[in-house]
Structures are given as C-alpha cells and as structure tokens.
C-alpha positions in Angstrom: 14.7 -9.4 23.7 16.9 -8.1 20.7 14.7 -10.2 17.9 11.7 -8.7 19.5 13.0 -5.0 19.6 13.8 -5.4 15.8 11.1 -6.9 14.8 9.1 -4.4 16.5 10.8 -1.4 14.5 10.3 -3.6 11.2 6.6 -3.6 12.0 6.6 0.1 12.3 8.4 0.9 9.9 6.5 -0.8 7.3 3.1 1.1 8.7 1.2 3.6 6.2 0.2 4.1 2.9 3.2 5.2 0.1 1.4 6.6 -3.1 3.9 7.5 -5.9 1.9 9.0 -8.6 1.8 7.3 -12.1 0.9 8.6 -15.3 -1.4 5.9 -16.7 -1.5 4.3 -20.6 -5.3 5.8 -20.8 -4.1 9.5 -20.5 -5.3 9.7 -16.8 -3.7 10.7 -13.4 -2.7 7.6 -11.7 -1.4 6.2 -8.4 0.7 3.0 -7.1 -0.3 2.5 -3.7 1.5 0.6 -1.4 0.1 -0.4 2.0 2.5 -2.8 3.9 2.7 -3.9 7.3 1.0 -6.0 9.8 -1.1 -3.3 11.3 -2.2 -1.8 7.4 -4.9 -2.9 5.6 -7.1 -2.5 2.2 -8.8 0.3 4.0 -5.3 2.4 4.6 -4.8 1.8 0.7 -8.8 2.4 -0.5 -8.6 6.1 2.0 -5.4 6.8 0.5 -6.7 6.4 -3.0 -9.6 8.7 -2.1 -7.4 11.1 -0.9 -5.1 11.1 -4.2 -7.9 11.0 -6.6 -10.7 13.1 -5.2 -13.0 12.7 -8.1 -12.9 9.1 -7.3 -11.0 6.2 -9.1 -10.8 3.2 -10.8 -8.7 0.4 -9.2 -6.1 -0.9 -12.4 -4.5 -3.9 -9.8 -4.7 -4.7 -6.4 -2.1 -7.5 -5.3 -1.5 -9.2 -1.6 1.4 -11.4 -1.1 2.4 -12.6 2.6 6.1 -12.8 2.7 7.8 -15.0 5.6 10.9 -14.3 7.7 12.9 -16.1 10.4 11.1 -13.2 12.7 7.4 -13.9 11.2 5.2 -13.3 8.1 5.0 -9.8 6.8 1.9 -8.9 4.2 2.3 -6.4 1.5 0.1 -4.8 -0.7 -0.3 -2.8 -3.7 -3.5 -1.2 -5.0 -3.0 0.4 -8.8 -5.6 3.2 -9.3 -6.5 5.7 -12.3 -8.1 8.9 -11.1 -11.2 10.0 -13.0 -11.5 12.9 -14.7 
C-alpha cells in the first residue's frame, strides 16, 4: 500500500509541461520544454510550444528517454523549440 501511495504522488508530480525560456544561438526567442510523466505526452509538449511561441516555432531537439525504477518505468521528454519571428 505504501509503494503504491508513493508512486502514485511520483506520477503526479511529474504531470505537465515546464517551459523555461531560452535565448537561442540564432538571435530568436526560444523554449526548453519538458513533458515528463506517465500520463504526458508529445502533445502536452507540441500545445505548450504553441502556447509559448504564438507565431509558431521550429523544433531545435526533441529527446525521449524511459528511465526504470524499483517502482516502474518513468518516460521523460524534452522538446527544444525557437519561436519565429
């Protein structure tokens, strides 16, 4: 019961999008996005990337990596975007 009530509070706690604004080498407004968890996916990150960079954007990385724990796997991703101008 214990495991399952902390993993439970891991999942949620790794739900949403976290963009941290990033100037980029190009001059442009950019964005690391970071969209972890089991219930997340690329979607959470793409809408999150509209939302940052409403003239629309061009994606600089996008990485996935599944990371495993006594309590399960846990995915993370990271989508790099530069805001057009």
């Amino acid at each position: 019961m214990r495991r399952s009530a902390i993993l439970l509070m891991v999942l949620l706690a790794g739900c949403g999008a976290t963009v941290k604004p990033t100037p980029m080498t190009n001059g442009h407004d950019g964005a690391v996005i970071s969209c972890d968890g089991l219930l997340y996916n690329w979607k959470i990150c793409d809408r999150a990337a509209r939302k940052t960079c409403p003239r629309g954007y061009d994606v600089v990385d996008r990485e996935e990596k599944k990371n495993h724990t006594d309590y399960g796997s846990y995915t993370t991703r990271k989508l790099v975007v530069s805001c057009r101008q």
